[in-house]
C-alpha positions in Angstrom: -56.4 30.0 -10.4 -53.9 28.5 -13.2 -52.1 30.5 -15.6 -48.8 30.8 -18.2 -46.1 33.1 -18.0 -42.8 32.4 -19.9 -39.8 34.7 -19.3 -36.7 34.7 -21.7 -33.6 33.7 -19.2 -30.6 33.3 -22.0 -27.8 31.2 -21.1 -27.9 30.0 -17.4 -28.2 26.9 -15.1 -31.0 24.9 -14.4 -30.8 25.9 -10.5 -31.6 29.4 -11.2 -33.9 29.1 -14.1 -35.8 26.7 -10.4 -35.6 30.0 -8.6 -36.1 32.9 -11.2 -39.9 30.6 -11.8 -40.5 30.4 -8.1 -40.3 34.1 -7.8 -41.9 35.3 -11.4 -44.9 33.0 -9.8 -44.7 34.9 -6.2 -44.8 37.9 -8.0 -47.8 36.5 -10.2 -49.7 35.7 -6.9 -49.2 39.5 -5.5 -50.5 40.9 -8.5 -53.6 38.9 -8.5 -53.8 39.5 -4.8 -53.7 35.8 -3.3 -53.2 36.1 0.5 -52.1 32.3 0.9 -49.7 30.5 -2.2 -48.8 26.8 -2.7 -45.7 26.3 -4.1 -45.1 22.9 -6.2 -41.8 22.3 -7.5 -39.5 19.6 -8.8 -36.3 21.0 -7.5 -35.4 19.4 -4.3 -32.4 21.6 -4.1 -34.5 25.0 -4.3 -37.1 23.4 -2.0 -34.6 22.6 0.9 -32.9 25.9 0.4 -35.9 27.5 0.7 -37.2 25.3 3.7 -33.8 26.1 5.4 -32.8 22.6 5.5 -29.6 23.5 3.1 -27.5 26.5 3.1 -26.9 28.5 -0.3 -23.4 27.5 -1.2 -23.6 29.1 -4.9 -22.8 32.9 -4.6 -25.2 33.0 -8.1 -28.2 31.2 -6.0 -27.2 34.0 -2.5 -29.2 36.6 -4.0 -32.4 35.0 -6.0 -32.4 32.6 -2.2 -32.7 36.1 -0.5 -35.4 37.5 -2.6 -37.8 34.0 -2.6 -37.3 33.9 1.0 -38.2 37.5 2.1 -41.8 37.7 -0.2 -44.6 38.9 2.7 -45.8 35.6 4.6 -48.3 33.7 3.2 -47.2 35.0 -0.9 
């Protein structure tokens, strides 16, 4: 299933605008009640955070990290 969403952000980096679309399209996938997601992103720094394969430096990133890592497994 494809869809839209857009989601005003203000003034802020590129890095979490990545992050705050990852999770608005978790949260998407819950409410339409997909059991298994496919993430596809352009943000090689969002996917190796996510992946674990670099740690979260930016105290900005700690939080929005936290949140996209602890969705229920499989969403």
């Amino acid at each position: 299933m494809r869809g839209e969403h857009a989601q005003l952000l203000g003034r802020t980096t590129n890095n979490v605008a990545e992050y705050r679309a990852l999770l608005l399209g978790l949260q998407r996938a819950r409410e339409l009640g997909a059991s298994d997601v496919e993430v596809i992103g352009d943000s090689e720094l969002i996917a190796k955070q996510v992946r674990g394969q670099y740690k979260v430096k930016n105290d900005a990133l700690r939080a929005l990290h936290r949140e996209a890592t602890s969705a229920p497994a499989g969403v």
